[in-house]
N, CA, C and O atoms as a printed pandas DataFrame, in Angstrom:
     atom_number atom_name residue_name chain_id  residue_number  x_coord  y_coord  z_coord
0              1         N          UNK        A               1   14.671  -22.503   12.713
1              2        CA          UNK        A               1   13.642  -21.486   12.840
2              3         C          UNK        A               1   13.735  -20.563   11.619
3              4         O          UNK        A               1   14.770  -20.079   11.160
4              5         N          UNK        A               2   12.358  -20.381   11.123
5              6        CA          UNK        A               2   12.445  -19.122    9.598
6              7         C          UNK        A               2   12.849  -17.595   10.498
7              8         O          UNK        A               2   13.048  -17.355   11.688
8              9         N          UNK        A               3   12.844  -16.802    9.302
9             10        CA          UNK        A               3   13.129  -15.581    9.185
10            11         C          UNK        A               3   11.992  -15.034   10.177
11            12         O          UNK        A               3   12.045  -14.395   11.227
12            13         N          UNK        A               4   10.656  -15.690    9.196
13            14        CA          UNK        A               4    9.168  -15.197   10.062
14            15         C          UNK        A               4    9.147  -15.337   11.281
15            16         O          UNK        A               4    8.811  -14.436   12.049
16            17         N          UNK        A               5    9.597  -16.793   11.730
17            18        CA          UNK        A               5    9.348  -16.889   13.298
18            19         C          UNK        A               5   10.443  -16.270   14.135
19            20         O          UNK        A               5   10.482  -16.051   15.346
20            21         N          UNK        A               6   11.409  -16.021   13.084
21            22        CA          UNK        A               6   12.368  -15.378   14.449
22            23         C          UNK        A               6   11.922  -14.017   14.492
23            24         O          UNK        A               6   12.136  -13.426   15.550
24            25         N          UNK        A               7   11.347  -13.391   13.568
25            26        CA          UNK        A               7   10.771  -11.910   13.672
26            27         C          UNK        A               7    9.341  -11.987   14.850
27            28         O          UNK        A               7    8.984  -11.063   15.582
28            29         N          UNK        A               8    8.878  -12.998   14.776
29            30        CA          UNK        A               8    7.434  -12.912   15.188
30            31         C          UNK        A               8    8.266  -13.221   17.198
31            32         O          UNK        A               8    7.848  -12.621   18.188
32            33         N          UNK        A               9    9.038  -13.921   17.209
33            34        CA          UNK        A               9    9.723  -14.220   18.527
34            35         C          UNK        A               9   10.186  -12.861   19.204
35            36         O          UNK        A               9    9.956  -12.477   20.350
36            37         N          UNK        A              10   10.994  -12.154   18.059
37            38        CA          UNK        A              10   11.258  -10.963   18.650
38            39         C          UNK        A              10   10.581   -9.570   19.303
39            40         O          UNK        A              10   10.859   -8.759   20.186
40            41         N          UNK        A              11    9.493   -9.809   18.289
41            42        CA          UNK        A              11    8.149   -8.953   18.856
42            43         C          UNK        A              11    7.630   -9.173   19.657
43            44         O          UNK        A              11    7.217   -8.356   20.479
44            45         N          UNK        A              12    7.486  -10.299   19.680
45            46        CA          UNK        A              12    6.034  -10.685   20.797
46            47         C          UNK        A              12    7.157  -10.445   22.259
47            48         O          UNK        A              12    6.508  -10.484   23.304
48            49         N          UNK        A              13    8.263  -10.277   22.417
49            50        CA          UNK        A              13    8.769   -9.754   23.477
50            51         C          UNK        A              13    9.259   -7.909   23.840
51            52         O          UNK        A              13    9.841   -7.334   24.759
52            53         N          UNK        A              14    8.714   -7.559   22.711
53            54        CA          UNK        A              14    8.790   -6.353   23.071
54            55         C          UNK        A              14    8.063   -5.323   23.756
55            56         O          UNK        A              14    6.920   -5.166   23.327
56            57         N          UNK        A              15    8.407   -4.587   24.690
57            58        CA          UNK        A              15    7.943   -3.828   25.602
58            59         C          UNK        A              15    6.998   -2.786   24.905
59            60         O          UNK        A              15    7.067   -2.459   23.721
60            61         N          UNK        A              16    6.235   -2.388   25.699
61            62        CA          UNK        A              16    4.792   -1.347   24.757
62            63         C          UNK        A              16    5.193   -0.739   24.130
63            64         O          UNK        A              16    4.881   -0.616   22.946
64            65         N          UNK        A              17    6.273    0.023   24.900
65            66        CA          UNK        A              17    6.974    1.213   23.993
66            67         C          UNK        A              17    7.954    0.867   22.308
67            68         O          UNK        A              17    7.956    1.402   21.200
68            69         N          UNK        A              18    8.460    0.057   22.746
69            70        CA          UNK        A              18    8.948   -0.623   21.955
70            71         C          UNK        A              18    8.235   -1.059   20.700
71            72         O          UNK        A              18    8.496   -0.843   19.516
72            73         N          UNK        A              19    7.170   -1.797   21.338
73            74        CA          UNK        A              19    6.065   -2.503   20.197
74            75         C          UNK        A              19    5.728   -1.240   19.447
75            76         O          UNK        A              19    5.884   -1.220   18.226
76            77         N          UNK        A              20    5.172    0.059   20.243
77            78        CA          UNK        A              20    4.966    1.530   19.311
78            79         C          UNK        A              20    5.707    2.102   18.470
79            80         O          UNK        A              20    5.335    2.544   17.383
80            81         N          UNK        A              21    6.542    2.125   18.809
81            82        CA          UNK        A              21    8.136    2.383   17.891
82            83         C          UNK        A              21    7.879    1.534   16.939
83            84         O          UNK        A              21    7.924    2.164   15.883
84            85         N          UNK        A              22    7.540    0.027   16.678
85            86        CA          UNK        A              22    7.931   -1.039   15.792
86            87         C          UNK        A              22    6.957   -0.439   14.853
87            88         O          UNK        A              22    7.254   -0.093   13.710
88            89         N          UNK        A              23    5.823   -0.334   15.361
89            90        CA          UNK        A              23    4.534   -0.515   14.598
90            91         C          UNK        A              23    4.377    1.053   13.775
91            92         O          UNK        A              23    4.012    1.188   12.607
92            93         N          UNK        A              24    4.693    1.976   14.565
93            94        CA          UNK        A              24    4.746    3.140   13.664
94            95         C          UNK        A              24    5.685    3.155   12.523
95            96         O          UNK        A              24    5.670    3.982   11.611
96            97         N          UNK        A              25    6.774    1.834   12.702
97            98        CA          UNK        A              25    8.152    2.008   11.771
98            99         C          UNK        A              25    7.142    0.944   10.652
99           100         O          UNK        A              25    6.838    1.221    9.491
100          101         N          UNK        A              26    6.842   -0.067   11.276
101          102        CA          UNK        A              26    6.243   -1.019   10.115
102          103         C          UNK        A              26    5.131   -0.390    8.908
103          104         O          UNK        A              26    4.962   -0.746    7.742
104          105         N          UNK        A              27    4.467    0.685    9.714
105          106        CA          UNK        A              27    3.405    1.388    9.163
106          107         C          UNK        A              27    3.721    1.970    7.753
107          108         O          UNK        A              27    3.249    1.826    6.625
108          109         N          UNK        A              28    4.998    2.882    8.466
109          110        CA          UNK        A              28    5.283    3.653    7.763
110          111         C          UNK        A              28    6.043    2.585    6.257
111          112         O          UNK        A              28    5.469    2.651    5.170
112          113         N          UNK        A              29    6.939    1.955    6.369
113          114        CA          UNK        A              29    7.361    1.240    5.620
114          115         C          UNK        A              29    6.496    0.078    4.603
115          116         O          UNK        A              29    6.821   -0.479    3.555
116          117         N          UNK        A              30    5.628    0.033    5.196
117          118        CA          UNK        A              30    4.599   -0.770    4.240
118          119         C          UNK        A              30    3.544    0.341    3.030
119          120         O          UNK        A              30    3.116    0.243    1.879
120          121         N          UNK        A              31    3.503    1.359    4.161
121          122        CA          UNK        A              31    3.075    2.932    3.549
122          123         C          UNK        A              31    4.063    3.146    2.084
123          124         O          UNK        A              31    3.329    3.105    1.096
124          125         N          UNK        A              32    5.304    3.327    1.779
125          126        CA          UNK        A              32    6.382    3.339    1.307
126          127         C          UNK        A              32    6.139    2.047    0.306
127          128         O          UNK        A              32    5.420    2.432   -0.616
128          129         N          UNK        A              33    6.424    0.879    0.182
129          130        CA          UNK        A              33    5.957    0.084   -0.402
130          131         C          UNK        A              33    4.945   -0.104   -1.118
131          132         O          UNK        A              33    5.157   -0.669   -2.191
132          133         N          UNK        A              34    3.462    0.311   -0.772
133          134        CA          UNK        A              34    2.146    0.518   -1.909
134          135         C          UNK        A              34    3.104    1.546   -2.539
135          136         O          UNK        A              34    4.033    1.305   -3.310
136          137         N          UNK        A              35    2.837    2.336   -2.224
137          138        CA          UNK        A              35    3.752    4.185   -3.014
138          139         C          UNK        A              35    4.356    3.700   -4.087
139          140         O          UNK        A              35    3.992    4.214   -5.145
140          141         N          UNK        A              36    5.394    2.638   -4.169
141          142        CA          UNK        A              36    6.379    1.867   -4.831
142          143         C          UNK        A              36    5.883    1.274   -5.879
143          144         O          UNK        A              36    6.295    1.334   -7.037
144          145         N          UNK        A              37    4.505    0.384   -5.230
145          146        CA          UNK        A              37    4.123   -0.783   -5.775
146          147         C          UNK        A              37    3.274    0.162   -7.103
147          148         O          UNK        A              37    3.426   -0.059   -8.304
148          149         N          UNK        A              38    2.416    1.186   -6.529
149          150        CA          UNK        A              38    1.438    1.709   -7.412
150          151         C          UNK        A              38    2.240    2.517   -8.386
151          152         O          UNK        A              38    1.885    2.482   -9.564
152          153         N          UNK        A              39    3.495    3.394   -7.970
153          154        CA          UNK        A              39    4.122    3.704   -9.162
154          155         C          UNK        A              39    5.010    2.829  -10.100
155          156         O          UNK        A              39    5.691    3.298  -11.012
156          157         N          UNK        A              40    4.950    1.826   -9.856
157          158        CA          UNK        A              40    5.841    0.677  -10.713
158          159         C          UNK        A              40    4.485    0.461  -11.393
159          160         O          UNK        A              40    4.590    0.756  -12.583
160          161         N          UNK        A              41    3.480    0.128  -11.132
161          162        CA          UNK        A              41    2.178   -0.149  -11.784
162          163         C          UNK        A              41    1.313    0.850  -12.590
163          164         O          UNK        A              41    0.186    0.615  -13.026
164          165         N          UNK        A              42    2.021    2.014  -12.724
165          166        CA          UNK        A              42    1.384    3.294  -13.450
166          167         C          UNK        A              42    2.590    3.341  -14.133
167          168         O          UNK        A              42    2.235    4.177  -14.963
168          169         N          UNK        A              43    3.962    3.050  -14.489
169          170        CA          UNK        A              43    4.888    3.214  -15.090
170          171         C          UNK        A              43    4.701    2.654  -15.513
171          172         O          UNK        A              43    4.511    3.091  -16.648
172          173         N          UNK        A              44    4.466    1.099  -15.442
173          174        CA          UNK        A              44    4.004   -0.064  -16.395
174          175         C          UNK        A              44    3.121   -0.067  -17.366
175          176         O          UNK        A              44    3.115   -0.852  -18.314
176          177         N          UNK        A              45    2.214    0.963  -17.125
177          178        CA          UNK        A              45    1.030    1.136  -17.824
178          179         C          UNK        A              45    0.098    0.059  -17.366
179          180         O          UNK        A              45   -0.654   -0.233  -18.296
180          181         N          UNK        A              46   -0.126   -0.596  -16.360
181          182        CA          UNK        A              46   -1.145   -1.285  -15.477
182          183         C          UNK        A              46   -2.378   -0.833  -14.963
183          184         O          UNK        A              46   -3.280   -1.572  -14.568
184          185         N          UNK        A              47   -2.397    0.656  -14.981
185          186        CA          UNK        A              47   -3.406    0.933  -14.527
186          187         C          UNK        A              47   -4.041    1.660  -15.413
187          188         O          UNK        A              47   -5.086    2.171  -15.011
188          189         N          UNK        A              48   -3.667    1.903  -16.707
189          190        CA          UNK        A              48   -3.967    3.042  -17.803
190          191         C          UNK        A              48   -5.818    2.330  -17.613
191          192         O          UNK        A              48   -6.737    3.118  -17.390
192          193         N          UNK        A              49   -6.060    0.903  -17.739
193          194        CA          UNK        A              49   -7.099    0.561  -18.202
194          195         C          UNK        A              49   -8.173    1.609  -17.544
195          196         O          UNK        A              49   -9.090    2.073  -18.221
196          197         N          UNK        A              50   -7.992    1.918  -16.256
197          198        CA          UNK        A              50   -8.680    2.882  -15.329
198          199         C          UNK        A              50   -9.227    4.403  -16.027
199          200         O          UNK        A              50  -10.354    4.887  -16.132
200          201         N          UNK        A              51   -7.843    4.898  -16.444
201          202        CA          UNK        A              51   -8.113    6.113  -16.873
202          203         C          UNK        A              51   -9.386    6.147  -18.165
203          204         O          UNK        A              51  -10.241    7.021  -18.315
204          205         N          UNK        A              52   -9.197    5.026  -18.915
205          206        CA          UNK        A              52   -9.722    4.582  -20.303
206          207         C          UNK        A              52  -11.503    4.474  -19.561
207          208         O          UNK        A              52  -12.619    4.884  -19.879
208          209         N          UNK        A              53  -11.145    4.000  -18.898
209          210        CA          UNK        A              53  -12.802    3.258  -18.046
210          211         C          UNK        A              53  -13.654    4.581  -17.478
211          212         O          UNK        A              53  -14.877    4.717  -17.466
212          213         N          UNK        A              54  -12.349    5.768  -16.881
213          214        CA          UNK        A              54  -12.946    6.986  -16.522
214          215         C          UNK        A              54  -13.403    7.755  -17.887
215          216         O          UNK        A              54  -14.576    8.095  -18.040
216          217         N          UNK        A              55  -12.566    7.965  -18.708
217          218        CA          UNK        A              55  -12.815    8.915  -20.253
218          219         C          UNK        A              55  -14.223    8.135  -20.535
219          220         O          UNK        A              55  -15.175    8.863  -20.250
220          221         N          UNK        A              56  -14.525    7.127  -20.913
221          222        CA          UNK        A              56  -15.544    6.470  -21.186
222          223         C          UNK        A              56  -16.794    7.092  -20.552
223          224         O          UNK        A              56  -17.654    7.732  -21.157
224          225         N          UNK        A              57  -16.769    6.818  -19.281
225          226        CA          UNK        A              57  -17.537    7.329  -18.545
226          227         C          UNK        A              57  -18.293    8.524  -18.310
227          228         O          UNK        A              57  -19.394    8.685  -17.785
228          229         N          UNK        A              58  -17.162    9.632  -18.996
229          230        CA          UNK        A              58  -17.647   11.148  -19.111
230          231         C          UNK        A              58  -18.112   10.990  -20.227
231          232         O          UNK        A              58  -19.222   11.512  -20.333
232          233         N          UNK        A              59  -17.560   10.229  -21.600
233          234        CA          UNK        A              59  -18.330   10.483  -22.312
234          235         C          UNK        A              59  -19.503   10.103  -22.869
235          236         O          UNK        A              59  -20.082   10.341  -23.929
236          237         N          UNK        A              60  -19.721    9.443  -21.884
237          238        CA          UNK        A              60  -21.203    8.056  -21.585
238          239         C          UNK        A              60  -21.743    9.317  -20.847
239          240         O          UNK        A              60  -22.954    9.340  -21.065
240          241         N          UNK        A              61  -21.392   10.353  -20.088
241          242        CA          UNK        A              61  -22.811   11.139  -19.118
242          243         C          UNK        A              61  -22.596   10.183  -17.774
243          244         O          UNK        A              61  -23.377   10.463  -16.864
244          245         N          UNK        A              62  -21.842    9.307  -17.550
245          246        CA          UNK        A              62  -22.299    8.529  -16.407
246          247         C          UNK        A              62  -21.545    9.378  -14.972
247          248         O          UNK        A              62  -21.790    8.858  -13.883
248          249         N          UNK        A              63  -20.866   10.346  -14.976
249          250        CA          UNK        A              63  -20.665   10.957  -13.999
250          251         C          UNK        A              63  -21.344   12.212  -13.802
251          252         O          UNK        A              63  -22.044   12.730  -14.672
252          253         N          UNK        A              64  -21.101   12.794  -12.445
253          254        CA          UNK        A              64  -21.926   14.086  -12.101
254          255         C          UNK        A              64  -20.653   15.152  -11.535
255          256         O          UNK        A              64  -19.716   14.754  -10.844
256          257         N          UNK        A              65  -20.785   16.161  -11.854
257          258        CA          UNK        A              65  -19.968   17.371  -10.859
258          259         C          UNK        A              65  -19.921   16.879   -9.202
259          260         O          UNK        A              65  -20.843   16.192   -8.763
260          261         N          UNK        A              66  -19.219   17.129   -8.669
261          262        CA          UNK        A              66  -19.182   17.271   -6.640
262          263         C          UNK        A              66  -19.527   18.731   -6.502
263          264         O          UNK        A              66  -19.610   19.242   -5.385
């Protein structure tokens, strides 16, 4: 049996409360992970292209005030 199915075995027997507990913990930890993922990807300079695409943009007129 994988890692996956023994995780997926263990859940699917857990009690509501339990399952709530899991799922607020999974939430949070996958939450934690983008956080991770996007600052490894702005340290990298991965996302600079964005900022470049925004400057452009103002100075194209193509945005408006909120």
């Amino acid at each position: 049996m994988s890692v996956i199915e023994k995780a997926q075995e263990v859940v699917s027997h857990l009690t509501p409360e339990q399952l709530a507990t899991f799922d607020k913990w999974y939430a949070e930890y996958m939450a934690d992970a983008w956080d991770r993922q996007i600052e490894a990807d702005v340290n990298a300079g991965r996302l600079d292209f964005l900022i470049e695409e925004a400057k452009e943009d103002i100075r194209a007129g193509r945005v408006t005030d909120l």
